[in-house]
C-alpha positions as CSV (number, residue, x, y, z in Angstrom):
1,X,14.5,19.2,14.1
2,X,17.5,17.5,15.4
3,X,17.8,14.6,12.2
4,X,20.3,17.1,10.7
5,X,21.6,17.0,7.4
6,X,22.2,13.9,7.0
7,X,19.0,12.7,8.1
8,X,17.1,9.9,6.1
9,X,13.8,8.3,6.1
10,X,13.3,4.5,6.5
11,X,10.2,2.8,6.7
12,X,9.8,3.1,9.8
13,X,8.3,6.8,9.4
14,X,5.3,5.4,7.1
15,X,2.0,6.3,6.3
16,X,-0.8,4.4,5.4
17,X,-3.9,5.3,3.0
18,X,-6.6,3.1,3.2
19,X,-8.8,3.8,0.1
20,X,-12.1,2.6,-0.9
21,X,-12.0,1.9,-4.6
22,X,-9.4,1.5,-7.2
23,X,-9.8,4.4,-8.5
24,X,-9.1,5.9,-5.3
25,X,-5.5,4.0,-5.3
26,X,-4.7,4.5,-8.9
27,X,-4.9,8.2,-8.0
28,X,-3.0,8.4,-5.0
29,X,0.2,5.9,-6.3
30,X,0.3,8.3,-9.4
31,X,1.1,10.9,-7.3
32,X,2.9,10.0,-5.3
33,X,5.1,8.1,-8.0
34,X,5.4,10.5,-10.0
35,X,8.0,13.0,-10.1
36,X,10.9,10.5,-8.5
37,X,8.7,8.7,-6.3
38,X,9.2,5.1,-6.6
39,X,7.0,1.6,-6.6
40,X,7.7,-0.6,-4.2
41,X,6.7,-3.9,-3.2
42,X,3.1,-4.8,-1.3
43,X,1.4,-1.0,-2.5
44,X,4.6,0.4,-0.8
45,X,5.7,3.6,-2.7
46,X,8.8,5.7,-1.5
47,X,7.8,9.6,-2.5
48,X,10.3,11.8,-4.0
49,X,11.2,12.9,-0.3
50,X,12.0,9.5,0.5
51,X,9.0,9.2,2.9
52,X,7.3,5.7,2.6
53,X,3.5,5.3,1.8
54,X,1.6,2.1,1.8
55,X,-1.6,2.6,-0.6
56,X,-4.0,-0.3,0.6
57,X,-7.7,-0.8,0.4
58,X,-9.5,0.2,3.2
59,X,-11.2,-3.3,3.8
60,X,-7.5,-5.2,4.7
61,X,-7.7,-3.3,8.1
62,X,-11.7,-3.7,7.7
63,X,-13.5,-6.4,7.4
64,X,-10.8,-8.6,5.7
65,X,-9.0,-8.9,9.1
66,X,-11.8,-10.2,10.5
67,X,-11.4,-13.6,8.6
68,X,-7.8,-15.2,8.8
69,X,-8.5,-17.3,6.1
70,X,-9.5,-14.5,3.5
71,X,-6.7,-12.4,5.1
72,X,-4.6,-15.2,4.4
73,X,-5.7,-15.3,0.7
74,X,-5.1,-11.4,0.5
75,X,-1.8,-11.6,1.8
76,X,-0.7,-14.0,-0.2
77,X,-2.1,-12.0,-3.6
78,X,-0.5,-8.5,-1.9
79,X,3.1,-10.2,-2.2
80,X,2.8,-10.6,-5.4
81,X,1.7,-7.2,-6.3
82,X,3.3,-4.0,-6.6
83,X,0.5,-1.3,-7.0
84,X,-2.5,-3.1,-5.3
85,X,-5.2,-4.5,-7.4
86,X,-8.4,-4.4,-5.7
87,X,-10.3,-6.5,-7.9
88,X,-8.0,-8.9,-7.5
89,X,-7.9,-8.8,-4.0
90,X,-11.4,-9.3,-3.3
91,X,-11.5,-11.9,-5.5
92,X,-8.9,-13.4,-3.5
93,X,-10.9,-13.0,-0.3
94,X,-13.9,-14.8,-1.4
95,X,-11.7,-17.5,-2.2
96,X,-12.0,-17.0,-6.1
């Protein structure tokens, strides 16, 4: 109420969905890209509000965090990524 007119949003008023299947994060980046939403880096996605998303599989605050050296492997894939591939990912994880 007091941002004001001028008020923008940075990343540092995010959301985060975790999602269980790609077809799960297929669906929520289209929507949220579409209409002057834009793809970012990571599964990051700025929405045509400017608010910033991060569409990730529920399993990298799961079990993936559990290992370092699978969440290592993830990262690493993730930073290459723009929309997140799960397939990928898990492949990644098991050291694939």
């Amino acid at each position: 109420m007091n941002g004001g007119p001028d008020f923008k949003f940075t990343e540092a008023v995010s959301f985060v969905i975790n999602c269980d299947t790609q077809e799960e994060i297929d669906y929520y980046w289209e929507r949220l890209t579409g209409g002057g939403g834009e793809e970012l880096e990571c599964g990051w996605v700025a929405d045509k509000y400017g608010l910033f998303w991060q569409v990730t599989p529920a399993k990298f605050f799961g079990e993936w965090v559990k290992d370092p050296a699978g969440l290592q492997r993830v990262t690493h894939e993730v930073w290459q990524m723009r929309k997140l591939d799960l397939a990928k990912l898990e492949k990644a994880f098991a050291g694939n």
